[in-house]
DOZAGU-298020 format. One record per residue (C-alpha): residue in three letters; residue number from 1; y, x, z. Coordinates in steps of 0.001 Angstrom, whole numbers. Each point is the difference from the previous one (the first is absolute). Example, Ala and Ser with C-alpha at 12.3 -4.5 7.8 and 13.67 -1.06 7.14 Angstrom:
2
R  res    n        Y        X        Z
R  ALA    1    -4500    12300     7800
R  SER    2     3440     1370     -660
END
This chain:
524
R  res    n        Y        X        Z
R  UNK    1   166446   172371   135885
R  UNK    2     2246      257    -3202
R  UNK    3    -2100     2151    -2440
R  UNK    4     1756     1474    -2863
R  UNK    5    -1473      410    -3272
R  UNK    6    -1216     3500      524
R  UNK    7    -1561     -784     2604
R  UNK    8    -2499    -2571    -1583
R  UNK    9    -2195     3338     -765
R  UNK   10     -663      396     3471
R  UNK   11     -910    -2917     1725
R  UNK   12    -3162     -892      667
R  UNK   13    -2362    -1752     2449
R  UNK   14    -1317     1499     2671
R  UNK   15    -3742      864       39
R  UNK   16    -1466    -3115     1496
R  UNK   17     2936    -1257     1409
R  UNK   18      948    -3826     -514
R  UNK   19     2124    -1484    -2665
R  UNK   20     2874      626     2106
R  UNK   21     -551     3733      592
R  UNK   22     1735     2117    -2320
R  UNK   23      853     4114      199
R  UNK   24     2928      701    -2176
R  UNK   25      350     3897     -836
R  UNK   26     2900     1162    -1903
R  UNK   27      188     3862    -1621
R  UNK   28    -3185     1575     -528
R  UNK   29    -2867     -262    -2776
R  UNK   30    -3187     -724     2476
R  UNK   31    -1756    -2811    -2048
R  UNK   32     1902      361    -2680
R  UNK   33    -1262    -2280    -3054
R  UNK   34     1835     -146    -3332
R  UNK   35    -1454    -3126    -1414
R  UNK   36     1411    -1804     2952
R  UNK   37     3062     1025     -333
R  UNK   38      251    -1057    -3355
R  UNK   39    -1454    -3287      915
R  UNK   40     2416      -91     2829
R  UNK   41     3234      355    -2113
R  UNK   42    -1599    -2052    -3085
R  UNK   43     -376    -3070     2745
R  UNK   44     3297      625     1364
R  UNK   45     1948     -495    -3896
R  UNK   46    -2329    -2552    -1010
R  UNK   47      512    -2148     3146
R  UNK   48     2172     1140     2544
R  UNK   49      111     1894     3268
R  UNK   50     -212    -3206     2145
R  UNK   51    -2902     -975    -1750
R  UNK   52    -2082     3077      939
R  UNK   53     1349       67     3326
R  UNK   54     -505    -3819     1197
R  UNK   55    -3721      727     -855
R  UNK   56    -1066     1971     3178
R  UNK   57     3185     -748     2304
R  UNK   58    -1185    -2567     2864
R  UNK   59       18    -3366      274
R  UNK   60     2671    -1998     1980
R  UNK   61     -916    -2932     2185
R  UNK   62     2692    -1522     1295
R  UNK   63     -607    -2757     2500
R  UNK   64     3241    -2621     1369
R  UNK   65     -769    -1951     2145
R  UNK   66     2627    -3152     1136
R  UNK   67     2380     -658     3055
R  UNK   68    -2456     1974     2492
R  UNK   69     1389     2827     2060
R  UNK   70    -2913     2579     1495
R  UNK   71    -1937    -2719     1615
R  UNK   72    -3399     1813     -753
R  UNK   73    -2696     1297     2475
R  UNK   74      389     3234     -715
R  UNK   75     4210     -177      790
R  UNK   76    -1343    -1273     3439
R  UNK   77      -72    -3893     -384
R  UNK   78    -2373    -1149     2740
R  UNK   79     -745    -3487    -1620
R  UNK   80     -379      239    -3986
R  UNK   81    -2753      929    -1890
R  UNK   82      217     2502    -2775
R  UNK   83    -3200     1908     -234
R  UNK   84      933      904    -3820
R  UNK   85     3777     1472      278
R  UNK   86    -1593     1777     3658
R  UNK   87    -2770     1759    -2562
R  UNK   88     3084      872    -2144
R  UNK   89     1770     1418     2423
R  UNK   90    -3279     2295     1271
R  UNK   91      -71     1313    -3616
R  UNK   92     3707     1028     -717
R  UNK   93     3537      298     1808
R  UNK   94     1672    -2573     1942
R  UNK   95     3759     -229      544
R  UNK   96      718    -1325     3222
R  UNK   97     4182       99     -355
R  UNK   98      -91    -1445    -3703
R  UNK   99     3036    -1831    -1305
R  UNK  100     1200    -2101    -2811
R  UNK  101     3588     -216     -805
R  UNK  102      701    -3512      472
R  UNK  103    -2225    -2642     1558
R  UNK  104      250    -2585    -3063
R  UNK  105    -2724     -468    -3206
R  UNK  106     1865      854    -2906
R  UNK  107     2016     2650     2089
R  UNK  108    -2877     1652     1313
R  UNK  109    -2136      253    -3519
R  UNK  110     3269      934    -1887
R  UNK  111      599     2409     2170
R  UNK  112    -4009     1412     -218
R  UNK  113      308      -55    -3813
R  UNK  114     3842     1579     -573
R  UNK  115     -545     2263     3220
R  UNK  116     3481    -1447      339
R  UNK  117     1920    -1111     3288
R  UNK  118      898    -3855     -904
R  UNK  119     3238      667      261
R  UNK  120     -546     2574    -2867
R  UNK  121    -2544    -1952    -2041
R  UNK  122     2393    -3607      643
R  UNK  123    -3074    -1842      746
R  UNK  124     1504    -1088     3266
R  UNK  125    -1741    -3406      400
R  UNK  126    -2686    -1780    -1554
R  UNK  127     -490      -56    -3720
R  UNK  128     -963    -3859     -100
R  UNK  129     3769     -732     1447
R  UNK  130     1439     1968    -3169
R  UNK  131      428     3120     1774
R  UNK  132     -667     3205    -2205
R  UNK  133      184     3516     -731
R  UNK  134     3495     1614    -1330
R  UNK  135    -1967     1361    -3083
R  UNK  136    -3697     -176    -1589
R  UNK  137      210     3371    -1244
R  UNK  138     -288     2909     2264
R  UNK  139    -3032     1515      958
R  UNK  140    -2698    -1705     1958
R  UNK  141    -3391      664     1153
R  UNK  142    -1868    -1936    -2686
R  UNK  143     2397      860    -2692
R  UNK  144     -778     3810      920
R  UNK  145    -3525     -187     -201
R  UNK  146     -753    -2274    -2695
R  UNK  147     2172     2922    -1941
R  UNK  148    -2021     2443     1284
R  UNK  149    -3470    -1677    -1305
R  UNK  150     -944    -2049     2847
R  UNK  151    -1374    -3790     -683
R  UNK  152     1872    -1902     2103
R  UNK  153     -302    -3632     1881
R  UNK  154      565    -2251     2761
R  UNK  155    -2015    -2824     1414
R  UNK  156     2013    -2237     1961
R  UNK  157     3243     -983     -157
R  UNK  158     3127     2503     -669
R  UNK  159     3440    -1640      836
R  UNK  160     2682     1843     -844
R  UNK  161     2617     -480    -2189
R  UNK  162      -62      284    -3288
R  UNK  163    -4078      346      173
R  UNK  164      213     2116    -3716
R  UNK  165     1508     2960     2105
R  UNK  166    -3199      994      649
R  UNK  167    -2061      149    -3095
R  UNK  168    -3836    -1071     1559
R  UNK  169    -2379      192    -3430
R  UNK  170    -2109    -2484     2416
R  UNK  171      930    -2841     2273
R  UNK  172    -2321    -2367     1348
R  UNK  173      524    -3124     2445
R  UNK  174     4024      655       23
R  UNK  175      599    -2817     2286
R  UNK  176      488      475     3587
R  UNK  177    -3312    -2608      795
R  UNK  178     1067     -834     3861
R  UNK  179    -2473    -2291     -537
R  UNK  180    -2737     2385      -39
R  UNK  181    -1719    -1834    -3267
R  UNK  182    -3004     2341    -1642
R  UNK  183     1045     3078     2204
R  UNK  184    -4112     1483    -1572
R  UNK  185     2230      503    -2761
R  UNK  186     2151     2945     1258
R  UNK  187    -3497     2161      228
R  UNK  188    -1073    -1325    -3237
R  UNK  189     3481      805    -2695
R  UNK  190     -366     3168     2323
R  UNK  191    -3391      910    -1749
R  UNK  192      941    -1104    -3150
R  UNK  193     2908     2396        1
R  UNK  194    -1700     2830     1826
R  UNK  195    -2819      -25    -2797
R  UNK  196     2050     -943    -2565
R  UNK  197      621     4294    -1095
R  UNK  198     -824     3355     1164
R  UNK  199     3844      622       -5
R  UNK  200     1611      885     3820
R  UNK  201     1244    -3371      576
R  UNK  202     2777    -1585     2852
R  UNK  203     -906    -3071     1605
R  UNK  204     1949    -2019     1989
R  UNK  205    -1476    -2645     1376
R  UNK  206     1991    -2448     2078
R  UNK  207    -1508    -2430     2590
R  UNK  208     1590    -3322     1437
R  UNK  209    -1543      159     3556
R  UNK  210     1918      124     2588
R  UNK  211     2805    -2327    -1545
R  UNK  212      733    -3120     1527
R  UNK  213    -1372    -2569       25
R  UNK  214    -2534     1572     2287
R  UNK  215    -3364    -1328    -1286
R  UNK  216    -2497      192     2622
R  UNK  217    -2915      -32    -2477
R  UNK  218     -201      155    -3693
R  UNK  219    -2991     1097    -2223
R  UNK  220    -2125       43     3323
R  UNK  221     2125     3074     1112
R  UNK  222      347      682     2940
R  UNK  223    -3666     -583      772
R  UNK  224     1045     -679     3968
R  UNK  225     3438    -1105      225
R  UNK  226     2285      315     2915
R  UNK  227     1605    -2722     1757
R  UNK  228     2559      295     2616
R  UNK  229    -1738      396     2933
R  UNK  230    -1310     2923    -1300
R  UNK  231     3206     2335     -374
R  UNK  232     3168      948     1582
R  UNK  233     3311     -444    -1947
R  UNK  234     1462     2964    -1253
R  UNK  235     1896     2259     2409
R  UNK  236     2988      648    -1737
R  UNK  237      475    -3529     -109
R  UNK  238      440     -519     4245
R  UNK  239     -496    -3169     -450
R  UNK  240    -3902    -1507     1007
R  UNK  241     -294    -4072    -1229
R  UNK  242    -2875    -1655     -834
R  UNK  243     1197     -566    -3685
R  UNK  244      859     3892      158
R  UNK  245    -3383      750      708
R  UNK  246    -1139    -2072    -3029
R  UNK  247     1621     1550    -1814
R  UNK  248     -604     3250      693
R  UNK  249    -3833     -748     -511
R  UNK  250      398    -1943    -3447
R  UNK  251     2061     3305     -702
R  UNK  252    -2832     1873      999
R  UNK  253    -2501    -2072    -2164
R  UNK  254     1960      865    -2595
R  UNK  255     -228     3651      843
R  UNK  256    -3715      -89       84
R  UNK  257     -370    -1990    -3407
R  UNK  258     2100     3131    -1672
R  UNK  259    -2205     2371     1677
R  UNK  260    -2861    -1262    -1763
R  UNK  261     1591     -884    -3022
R  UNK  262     1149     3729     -346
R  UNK  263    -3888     1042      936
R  UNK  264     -600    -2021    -3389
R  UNK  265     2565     2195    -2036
R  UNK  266    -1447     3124     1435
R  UNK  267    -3664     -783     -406
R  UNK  268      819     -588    -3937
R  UNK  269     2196     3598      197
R  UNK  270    -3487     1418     1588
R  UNK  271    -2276    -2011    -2648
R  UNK  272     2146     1518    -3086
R  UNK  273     -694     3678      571
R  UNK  274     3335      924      483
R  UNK  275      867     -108     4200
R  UNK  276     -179     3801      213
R  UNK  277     2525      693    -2816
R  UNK  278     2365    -3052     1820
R  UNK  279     2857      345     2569
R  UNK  280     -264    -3422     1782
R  UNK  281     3933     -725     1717
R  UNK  282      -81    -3454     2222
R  UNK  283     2732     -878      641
R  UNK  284     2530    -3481     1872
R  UNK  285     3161    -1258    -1797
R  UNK  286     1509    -1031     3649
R  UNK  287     -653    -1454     3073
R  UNK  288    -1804    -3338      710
R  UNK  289     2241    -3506     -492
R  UNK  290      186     -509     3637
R  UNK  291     2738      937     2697
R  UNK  292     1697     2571     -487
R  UNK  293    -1689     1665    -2905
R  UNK  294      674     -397    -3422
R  UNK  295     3310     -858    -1077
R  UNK  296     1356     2224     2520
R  UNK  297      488     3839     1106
R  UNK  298    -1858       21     2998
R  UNK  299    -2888     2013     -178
R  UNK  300    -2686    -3185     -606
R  UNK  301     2095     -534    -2887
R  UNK  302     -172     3391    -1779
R  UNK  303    -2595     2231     1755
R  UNK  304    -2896     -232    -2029
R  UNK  305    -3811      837     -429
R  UNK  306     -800     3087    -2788
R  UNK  307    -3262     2599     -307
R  UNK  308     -549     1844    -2690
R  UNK  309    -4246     1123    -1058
R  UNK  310     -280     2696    -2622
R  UNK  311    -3238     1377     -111
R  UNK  312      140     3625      410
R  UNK  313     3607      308     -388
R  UNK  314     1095    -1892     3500
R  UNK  315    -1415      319     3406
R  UNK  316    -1907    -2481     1709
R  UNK  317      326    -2035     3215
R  UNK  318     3280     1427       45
R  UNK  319     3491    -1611     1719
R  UNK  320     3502     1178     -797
R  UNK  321     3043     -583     2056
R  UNK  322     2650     1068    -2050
R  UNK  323     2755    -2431    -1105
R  UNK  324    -1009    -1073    -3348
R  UNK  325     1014    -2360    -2881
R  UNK  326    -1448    -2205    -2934
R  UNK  327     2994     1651    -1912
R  UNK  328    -2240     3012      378
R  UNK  329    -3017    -1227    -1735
R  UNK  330     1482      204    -3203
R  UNK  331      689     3608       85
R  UNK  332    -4033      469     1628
R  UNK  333    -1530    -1846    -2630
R  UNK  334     2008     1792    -3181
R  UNK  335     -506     3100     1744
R  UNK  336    -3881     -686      -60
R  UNK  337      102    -1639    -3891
R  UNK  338     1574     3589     -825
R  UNK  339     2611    -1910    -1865
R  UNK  340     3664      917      -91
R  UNK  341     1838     -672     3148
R  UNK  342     2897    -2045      405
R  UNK  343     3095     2140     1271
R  UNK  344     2374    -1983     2779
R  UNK  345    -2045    -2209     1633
R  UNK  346       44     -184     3811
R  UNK  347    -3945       74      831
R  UNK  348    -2236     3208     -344
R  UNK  349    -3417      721     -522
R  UNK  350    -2136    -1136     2822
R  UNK  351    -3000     3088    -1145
R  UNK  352     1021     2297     2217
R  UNK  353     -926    -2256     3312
R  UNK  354    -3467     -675    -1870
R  UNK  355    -1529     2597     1938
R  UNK  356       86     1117     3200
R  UNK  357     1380     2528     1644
R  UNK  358    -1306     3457      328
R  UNK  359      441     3964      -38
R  UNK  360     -180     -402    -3778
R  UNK  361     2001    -3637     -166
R  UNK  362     3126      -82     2149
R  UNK  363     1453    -3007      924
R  UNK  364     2667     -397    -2706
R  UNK  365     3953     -454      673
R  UNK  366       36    -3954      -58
R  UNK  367     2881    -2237      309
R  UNK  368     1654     -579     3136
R  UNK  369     2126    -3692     -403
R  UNK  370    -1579    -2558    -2194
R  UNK  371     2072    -3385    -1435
R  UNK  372     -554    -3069     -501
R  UNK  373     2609    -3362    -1387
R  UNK  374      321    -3721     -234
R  UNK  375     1937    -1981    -2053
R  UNK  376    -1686    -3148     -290
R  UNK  377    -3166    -1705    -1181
R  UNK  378     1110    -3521    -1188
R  UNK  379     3678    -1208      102
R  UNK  380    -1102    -1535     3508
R  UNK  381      291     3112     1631
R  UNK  382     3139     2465    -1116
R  UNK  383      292     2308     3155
R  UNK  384      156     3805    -1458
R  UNK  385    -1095     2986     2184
R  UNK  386     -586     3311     -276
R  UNK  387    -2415     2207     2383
R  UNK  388     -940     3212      982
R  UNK  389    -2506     1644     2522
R  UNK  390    -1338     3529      702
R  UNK  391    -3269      784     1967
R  UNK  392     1194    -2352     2943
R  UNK  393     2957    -1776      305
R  UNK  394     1244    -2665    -3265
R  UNK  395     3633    -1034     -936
R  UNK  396     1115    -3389    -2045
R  UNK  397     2617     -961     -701
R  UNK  398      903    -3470     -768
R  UNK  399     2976     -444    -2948
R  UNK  400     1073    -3133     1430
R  UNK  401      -15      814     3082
R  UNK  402      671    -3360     2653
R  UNK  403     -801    -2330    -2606
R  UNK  404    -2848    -2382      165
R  UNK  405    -3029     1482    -1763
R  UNK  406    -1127    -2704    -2490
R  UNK  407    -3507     1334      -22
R  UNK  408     -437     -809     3875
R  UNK  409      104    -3603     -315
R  UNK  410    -1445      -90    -3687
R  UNK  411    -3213     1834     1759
R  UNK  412        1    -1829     3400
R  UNK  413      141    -3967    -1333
R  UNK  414    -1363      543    -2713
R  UNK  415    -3815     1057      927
R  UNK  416      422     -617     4247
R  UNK  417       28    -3149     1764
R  UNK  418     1689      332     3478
R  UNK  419      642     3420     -121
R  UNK  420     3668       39     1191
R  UNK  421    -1539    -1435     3205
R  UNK  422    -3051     2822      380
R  UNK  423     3520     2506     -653
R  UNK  424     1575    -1363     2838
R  UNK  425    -2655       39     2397
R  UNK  426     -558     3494    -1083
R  UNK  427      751     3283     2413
R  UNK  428     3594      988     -631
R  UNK  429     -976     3026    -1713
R  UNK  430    -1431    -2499    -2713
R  UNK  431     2503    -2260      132
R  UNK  432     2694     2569     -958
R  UNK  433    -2004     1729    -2294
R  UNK  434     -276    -4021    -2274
R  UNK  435     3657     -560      527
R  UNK  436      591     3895     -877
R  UNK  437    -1603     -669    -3393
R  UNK  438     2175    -3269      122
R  UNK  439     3279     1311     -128
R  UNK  440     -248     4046     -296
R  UNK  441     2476     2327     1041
R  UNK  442      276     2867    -2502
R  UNK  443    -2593     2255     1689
R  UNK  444    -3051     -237     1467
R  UNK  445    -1540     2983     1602
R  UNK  446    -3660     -514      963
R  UNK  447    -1692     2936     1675
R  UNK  448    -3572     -301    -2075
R  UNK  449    -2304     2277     2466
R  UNK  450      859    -2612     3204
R  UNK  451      873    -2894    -1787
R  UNK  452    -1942     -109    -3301
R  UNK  453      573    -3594     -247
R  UNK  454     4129     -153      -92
R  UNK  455      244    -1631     3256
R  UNK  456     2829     1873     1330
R  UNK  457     3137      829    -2118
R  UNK  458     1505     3295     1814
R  UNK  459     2972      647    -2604
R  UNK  460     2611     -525     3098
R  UNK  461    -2185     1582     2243
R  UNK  462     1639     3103      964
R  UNK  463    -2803     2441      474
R  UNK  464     -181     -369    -3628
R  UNK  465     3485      170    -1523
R  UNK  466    -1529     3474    -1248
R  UNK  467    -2692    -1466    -2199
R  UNK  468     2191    -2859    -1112
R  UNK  469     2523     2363    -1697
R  UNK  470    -2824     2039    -1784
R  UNK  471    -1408    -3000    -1316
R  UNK  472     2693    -1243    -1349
R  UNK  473     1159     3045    -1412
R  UNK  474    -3420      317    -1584
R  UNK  475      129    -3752    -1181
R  UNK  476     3524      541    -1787
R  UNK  477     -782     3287    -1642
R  UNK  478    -3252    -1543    -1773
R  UNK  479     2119    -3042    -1082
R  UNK  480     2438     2145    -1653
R  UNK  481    -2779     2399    -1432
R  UNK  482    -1707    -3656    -1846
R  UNK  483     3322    -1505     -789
R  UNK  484     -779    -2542     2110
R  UNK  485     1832    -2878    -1965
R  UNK  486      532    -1773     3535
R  UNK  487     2642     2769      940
R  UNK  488     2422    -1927    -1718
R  UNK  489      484    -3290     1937
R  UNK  490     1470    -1387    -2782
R  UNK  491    -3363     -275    -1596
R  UNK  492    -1321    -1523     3167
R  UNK  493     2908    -2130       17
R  UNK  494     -925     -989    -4089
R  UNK  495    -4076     -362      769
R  UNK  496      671    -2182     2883
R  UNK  497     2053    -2335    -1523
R  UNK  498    -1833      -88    -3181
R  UNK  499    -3259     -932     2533
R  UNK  500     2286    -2634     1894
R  UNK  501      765    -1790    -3242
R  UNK  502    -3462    -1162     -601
R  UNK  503      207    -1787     3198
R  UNK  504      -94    -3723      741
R  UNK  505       14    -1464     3237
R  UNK  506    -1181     2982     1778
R  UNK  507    -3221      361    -3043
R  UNK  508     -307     2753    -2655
R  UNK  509     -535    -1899    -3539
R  UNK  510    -1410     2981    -2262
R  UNK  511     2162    -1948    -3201
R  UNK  512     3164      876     1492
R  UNK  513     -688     3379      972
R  UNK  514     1832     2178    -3003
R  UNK  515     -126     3939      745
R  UNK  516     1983     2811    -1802
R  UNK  517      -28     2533     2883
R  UNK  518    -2268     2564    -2566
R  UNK  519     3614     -357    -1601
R  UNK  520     2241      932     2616
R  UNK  521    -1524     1834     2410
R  UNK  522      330     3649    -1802
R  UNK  523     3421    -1131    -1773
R  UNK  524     2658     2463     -543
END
C-alpha cells in the first residue's frame, strides 16, 4: 500500500475494526476535517512522511529457524511434536512447496535480506570462511524499512558478510549459541524490544535449534525426549541404521525445544497488545545436517517450512501449493510496510495467495519453474549446481559434472560411522542414488510426484527426453536473465582454484583461503 501525500486526508480506521484494518478513500469530501489536514501536513514537514506512516503500519515478526527442513506436524511428520508451529499454522497460511535459494546459513539469510539469488548478492558460502557480498550498499529489507520509520532488530545471530550491510538499530545475543546457553533469553530481549516504543517495529529473531550438535535436552526442553526406538529415519535418506534413527530423534528433540521456545516469543507478542496489528512469517534457513539435506540441492536440502498469520488480512488454516521462494518475502513484507519497493528483484509479493480462492478472489497467475543454486558452504565442499523444477518434475545440473563431489565424503565421515557399509547393503535404487550424488553426471531428472525423494535419476530415460530439453532450456534462460556469474567457466575455473589453494593434505585451513571473486566475477 504506497500512500501518497494526498492521500494522508483520507485514510482512516475502520469503525471498530483492529489496528490492522484500514479503508483508504481517495477523491471525495465525506468526513472532511480541516484541522486535520493541517495537522496532517504540519506533522509531515516537521518530521517526515515515514514517521507518520510507521505509526499505524503493522508489525513484522519474523521467525528463522536453523538447519530444519518442514519436519513439523502439521507438514505431515508422524513422529515430532510441535503443538505451537501446528497452532500457527491453524491461524494463517502454510506453504507446502516453499524454497530457499541455496541450502547454506549465510546463503540462505543473505539471500532473505537482499531478496537476492547468491549468485547475485556473492554471498555464495558462509560468511565465517570470508565469503561476502559484492557490495554493502544496495537495497535490503532492513535498510528499506528502517528508512521508512520502522524500529528495527534481530535476536540471534546474523552471518553474513559484512554484518553493517544491514543497518539493525538493535541486536541482541549475535552469536550463533549451538550450545543452547540462556535460550529464556530470546523471549525476554524480545519483550524488551517489543515494549520498548509504540513505533511499527521489525523483529527478527533468530533461533539456534536445530543446528548440530543435536542436544537432546537443554533448559528442560523437550519435556519428553525421543530416543531412537521411538522414530523412523527420515525417508529421503533410504537409509534405516540404528545411529540414523538417533539421530533423527535428537533432531526431533531439537524440533520440539524450538516449538516451545517460539510459543515463548509469541506469548510475549500476545502479552504486549500488539498480536492483532502483527504479521507473524516462520520460516527454515535449509534442510536438517543429516543425509542428503543441507549442503546440497536435493529437496531435504532446500525445501523448507514457511506460514504466514496476519490477523484479518490472511486466511486461516490455509495450505498453498504454489512454487514459492524466501526471495519472495522481501517483496511481501515491503509491500505490507507500504514502503517503497525495490525494482529488479526476482521474488514477488506472496499477498495475493493470503487468501483463498473464491468468486471474488481468483487464484492468481503464479510462477510455473522455481530455482534454486549451490556453490559451496565451507571450502570442504566446492561442487556448484544449478536447479530448476516446475509443478512435478526437477532438473540439476551439476558444473563439474563426473568429478567427485567433495561434499559427499565431507558429510558421510564426518558425522556417520559405517555408513559406506549400510550404502552397500542398500537396494540398488539407493545405492545408485549415494554414488549418483558421488560423482554426478550433469543432469539429474527426478520425477517429484512418484519419486519425491530423488531415488531415480530419469535424465537418459527416454520417455522423458521431452521434459529434459524444457528444463534445461528453462534453467539456461534464468541464468542468463541473473547474470549468473558461473556462465563463464573461467570464473569457475578462478573460484576453484582459489578454494584448492587453502588446502593441505586433503584439509581446508580458513588462513590460507584468500578470495577476490567479488572482483572478477562481473569484470569487463
Amino acid at each position: 500500500m504506497n500512500i501518497a501525500l494526498h492521500d494522508l486526508t483520507s485514510l482512516k480506521r475502520v469503525p471498530g475494526g483492529p489496528r490492522s484494518s484500514f479503508h483508504t478513500r481517495i477523491g471525495g469530501t465525506s468526513g472532511f476535517q480541516p484541522l486535520a489536514v493541517i495537522a496532517t501536513v504540519l506533522c509531515v514537514v516537521l518530521f517526515g512522511l515515514p514517521q507518520i506512516l510507521a505509526v499505524e503500519r503493522p508489525n513484522i515478526l519474523l521467525i528463522v529457524s536453523e538447519d530444519n527442513g518442514p519436519e513439523i506436524g502439521c507438514y505431515g511428520e508422524p513422529f515430532v511434536k510441535t503443538p505451537v508451529l501446528d497452532q500457527l499454522a491453524a491461524e494463517g497460511v502454510r506453504f507446502h512447496n516453499a524454497y530457499v535459494p541455496q541450502a547454506g546459513c549465510s546463503q540462505s539469510r543473505a539471500a532473505l535480506l537482499t531478496g537476492l539469488y547468491p549468485h547475485q548478492n556473492g554471498q555464495i558460502g558462509l560468511a565465517t570462511w570470508k565469503f561476502r557480498m559484492y557490495h554493502q550498499e544496495p537495497p535490503n529489507l532492513v535498510r528499506s524499512l528502517k528508512q521508512s520509520g520502522y524500529r528495527t532488530g534481530i535476536i540471534g545471530k546474523l552471518h553474513v558478510n559484512p554484518e553493517a550491510a544491514f543497518p539493525f538499530d538493535v541486536h541482541e545475543i549475535p552469536k550463533a549459541n549451538f550450545n543452547r546457553r540462556k535460550l529464556g533469553d530470546y523471549a525476554k530481549r524480545a519483550e524488551e524490544f517489543i515494549s520498548a516504543s509504540d513505533r511499527s517495529f521489525f523483529l527478527s529473531v533468530n533461533y539456534p535449534d536445530a543446528h548440530r550438535p543435536f542436544i537432546r535436552q537443554a533448559r528442560g526442553l523437550p519435556k519428553y525426549p525421543l530416543s531412537g526406538a521411538d522414530v523412523k529415519p527420515l525417508a529421503y535418506f533410504g537409509l534405516d541404521t540404528p545411529q540414523l534413527r538417533q539421530d533423527t530423534a535428537d533432531y526431533y528433540n531439537c524440533m520440539s525445544r524450538l516449538d516451545s521456545l517460539i510459543g515463548d516469543l509469541l506469548d510475549v507478542l500476545q502479552r504486549s497488545g500488539k498480536a492483532d496489528n502483527t504479521i507473524v512469517v516462520y520460516m527454515g534457513d535449509h534442510g536438517a545436517d543429516l543425509l542428503r539435506g543441507k549442503r546440497t540441492s536435493y529437496e531435504g536440502g532446500v525445501r523448507v517450512p514457511l506460514m504466514i498469520r496476519w490477523p484479518d488480512n490472511a486466511a486461516s488454516d490455509l495450505v498453498r501449493q504454489e512454487l514459492v521462494s524466501t526471495l519472495d518475502l522481501m517483496p511481501t513484507l515491503l509491500e505490507v510496510a507500504g514502503t517503497q519497493p525495490v525494482t529488479g528483484l526476482p521474488g514477488r509479493s506472496l499477498l495475493p495467495l493470503l487468501q483463498a480462492p473464491s468468486p471474488d478472489n481468483a487464484v492468481p497467475a503464479w510462477r510455473r519453474y522455481l530455482f534454486t543454486e549451490y556453490h559451496l558452504h565451507s571450502a570442504h565442499n566446492f561442487f556448484p549446481q544449478r536447479t530448476v523444477r516446475d509443478e512435478r518434475y526437477k532438473l540439476i545440473q551439476n558444473l563439474m559434472p563426473g568429478q567427485t563431489n567433495p561434499g559427499y565424503g565431507f558429510t558421510l565421515m564426518r558425522f556417520f560411522s559405517g555408513l559406506p557399509d549400510a550404502i552397500e547393503s542398500a537396494p540398488k535404487y539407493i545405492r545408485s542414488s549415494y554414488h549418483r550424488m558421488q560423482t554426478p553426471p550433469e543432469y539429474e531428472l527426478y520425477d517429484l510426484h512418484s519419486d519425491p525423494y530423488e531415488f531415480h535419476d530419469l535424465a537418459t530415460d527416454t520417455d522423458h527426453l521431452d521434459m529434459l530439453a524444457e528444463l534445461q532450456k528453462e534453467l539456461a534462460a534464468w541464468r542468463r536473465q541473473t547474470n549468473d556469474p558461473l556462465l563463464d567457466p573461467g570464473n569457475l575455473l578462478k573460484l576453484k582454484v582459489e578454494i584448492d589453494a587453502c588446502m593441505t593434505e586433503g584439509a581446508a585451513d580458513k588462513s590460507r583461503l584468500t578470495l577476490s571473486y567479488p572482483e572478477y566475477f562481473f569484470a569487463p
